[in-house]
BALUM-268467 format. One line per field, with one value per residue: residue number from 1; x, y, z of N, C-alpha, C in turn. Coordinates in steps of 0.1 Angstrom, whole numbers, plus 5000, padded with zeros to 4 digits. Layout:
BEGIN
drenro = c(NUM | ...)
n_xx = c(X | ...)
n_yy = c(Y | ...)
n_zz = c(Z | ...)
ca_xx = c(X | ...)
ca_yy = c(Y | ...)
ca_zz = c(Z | ...)
c_xx = c(X | ...)
c_yy = c(Y | ...)
c_zz = c(Z | ...)
end
This chain:
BEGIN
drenro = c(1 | 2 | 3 | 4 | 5 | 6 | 7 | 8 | 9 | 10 | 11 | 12 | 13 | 14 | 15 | 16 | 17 | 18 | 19 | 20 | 21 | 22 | 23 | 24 | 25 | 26 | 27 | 28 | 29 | 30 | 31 | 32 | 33 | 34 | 35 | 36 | 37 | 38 | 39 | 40 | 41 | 42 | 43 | 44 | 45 | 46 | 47 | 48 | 49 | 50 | 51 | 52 | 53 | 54 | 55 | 56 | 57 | 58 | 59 | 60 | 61 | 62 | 63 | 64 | 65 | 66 | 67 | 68 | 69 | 70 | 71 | 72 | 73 | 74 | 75 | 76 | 77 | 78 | 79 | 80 | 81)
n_xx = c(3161 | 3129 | 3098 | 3087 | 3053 | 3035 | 3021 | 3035 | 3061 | 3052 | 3041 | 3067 | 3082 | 3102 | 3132 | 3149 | 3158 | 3184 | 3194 | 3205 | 3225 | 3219 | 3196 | 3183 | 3191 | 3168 | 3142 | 3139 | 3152 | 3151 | 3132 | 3112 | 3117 | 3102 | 3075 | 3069 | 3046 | 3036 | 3060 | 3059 | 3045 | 3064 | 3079 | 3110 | 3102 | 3083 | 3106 | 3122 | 3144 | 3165 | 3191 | 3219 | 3238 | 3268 | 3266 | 3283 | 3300 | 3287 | 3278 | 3301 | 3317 | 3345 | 3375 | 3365 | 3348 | 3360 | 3355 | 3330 | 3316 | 3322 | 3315 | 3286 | 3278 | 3287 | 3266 | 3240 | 3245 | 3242 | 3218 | 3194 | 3197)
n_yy = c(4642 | 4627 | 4618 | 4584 | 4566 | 4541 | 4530 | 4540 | 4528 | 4496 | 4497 | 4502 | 4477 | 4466 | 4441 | 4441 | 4459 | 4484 | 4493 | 4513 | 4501 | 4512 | 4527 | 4503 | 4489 | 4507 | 4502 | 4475 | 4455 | 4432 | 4424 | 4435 | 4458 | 4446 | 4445 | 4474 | 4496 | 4485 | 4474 | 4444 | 4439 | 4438 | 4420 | 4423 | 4424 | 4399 | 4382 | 4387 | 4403 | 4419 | 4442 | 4454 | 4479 | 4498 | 4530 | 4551 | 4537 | 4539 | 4560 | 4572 | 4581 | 4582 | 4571 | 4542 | 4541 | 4517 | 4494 | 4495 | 4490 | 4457 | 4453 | 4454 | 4441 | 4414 | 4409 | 4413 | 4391 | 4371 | 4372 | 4371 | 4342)
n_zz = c(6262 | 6255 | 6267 | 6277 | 6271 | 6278 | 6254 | 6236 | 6240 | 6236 | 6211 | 6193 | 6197 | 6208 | 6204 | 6224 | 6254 | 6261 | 6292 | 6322 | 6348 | 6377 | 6368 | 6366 | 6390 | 6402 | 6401 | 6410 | 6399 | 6372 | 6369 | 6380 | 6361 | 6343 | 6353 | 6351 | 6334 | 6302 | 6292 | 6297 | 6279 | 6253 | 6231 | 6241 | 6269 | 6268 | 6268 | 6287 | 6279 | 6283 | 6283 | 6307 | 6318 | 6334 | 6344 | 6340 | 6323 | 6299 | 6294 | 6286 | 6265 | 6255 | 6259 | 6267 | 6252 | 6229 | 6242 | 6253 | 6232 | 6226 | 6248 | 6244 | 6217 | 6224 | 6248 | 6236 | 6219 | 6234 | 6247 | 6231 | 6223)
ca_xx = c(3153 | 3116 | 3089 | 3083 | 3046 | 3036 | 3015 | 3047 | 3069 | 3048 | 3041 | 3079 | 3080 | 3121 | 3136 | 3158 | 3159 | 3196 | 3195 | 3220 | 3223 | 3219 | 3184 | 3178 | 3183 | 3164 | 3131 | 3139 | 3162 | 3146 | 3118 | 3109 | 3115 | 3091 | 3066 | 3067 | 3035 | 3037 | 3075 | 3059 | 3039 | 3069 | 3089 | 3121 | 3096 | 3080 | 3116 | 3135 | 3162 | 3178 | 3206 | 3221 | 3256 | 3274 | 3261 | 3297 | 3305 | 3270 | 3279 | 3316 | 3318 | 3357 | 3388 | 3365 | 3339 | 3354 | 3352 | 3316 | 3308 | 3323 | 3306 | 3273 | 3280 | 3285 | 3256 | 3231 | 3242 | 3241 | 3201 | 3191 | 3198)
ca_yy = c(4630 | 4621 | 4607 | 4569 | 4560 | 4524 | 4527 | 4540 | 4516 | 4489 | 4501 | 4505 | 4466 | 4460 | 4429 | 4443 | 4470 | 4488 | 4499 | 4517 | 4491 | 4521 | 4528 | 4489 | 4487 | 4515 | 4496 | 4462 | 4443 | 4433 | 4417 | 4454 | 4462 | 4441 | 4452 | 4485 | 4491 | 4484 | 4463 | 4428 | 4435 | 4445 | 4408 | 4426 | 4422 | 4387 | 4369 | 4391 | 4403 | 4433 | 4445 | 4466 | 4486 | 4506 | 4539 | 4558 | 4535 | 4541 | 4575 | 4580 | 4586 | 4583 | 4557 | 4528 | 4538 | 4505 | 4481 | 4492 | 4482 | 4450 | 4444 | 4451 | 4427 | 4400 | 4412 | 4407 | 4379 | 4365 | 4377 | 4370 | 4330)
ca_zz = c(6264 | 6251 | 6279 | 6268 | 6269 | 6280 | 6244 | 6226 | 6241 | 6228 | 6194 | 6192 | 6200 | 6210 | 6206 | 6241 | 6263 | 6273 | 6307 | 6328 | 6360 | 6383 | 6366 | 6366 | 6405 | 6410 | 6398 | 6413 | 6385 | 6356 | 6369 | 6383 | 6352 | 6337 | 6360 | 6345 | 6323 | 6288 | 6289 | 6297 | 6258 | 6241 | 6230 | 6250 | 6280 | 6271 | 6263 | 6294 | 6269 | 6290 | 6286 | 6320 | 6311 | 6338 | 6338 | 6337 | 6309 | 6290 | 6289 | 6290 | 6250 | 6256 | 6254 | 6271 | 6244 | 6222 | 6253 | 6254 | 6219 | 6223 | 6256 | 6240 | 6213 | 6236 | 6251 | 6226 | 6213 | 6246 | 6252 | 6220 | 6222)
c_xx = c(3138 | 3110 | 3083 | 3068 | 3047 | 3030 | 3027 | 3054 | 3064 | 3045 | 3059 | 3083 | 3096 | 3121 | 3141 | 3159 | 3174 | 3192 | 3206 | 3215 | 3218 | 3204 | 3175 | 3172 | 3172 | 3149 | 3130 | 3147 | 3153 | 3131 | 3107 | 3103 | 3104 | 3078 | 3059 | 3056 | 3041 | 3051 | 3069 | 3052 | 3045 | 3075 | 3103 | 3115 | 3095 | 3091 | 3125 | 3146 | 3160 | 3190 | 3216 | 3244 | 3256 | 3265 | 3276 | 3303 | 3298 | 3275 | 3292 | 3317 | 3333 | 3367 | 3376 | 3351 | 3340 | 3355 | 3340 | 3310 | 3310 | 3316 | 3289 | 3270 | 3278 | 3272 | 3245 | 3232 | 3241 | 3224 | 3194 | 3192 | 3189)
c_yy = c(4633 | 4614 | 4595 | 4570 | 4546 | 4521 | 4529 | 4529 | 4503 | 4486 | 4497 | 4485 | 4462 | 4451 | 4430 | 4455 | 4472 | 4498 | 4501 | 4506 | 4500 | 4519 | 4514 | 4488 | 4494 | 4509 | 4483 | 4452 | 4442 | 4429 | 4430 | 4457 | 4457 | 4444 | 4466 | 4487 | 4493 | 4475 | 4453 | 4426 | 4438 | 4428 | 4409 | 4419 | 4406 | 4378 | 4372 | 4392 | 4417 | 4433 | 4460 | 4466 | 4495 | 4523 | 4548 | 4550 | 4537 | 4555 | 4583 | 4589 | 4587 | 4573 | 4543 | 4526 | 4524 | 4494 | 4480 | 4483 | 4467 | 4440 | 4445 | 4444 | 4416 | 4400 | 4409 | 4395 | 4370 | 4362 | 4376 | 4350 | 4323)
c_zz = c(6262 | 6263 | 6268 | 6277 | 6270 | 6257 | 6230 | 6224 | 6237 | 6216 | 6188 | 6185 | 6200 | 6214 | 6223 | 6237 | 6268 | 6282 | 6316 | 6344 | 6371 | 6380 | 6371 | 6380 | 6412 | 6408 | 6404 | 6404 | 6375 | 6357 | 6374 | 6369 | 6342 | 6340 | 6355 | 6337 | 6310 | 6286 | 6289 | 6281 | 6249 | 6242 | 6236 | 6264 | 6282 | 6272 | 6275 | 6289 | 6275 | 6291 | 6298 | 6318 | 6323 | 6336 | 6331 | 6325 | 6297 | 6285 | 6286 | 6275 | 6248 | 6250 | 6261 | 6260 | 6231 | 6231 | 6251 | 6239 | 6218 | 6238 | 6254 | 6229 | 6216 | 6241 | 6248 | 6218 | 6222 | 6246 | 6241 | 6214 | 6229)
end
């Protein structure tokens, strides 16, 4: 893992942010998460497009790895409307 910068993470400018729900709660939900410096000036930040995945399914890399892909699908086309 790479330390994100608020100045990175802006530059970068993501439509949405995936986050492990774990991490999510650990900041306050999303709106926490917005809080964060540098997220509320990335267009992920200003529109609230998060996307929060399980962490044990985030990372399994296994058999439920094509559930995930089709619940991050869903996902973004959800947070993205």
């Amino acid at each position: 893992f790479t330390s994100l910068t608020a100045e990175a993470l802006i530059s970068m400018k993501p439509d949405v942010i995936l986050v492990m729900t774990k991490g999510l709660a650990s900041v306050g939900g999303v709106t926490g998460l917005i809080d964060l410096p540098g997220v509320a000036q990335t267009p992920a930040g200003k529109n609230s497009r998060v996307i929060s995945v399980d962490d044990s399914l985030l990372l399994s890399f296994g058999a439920r790895t094509p559930s995930l892909l089709s619940l991050l699908a869903d996902a973004l086309n959800e947070v993205q409307k």
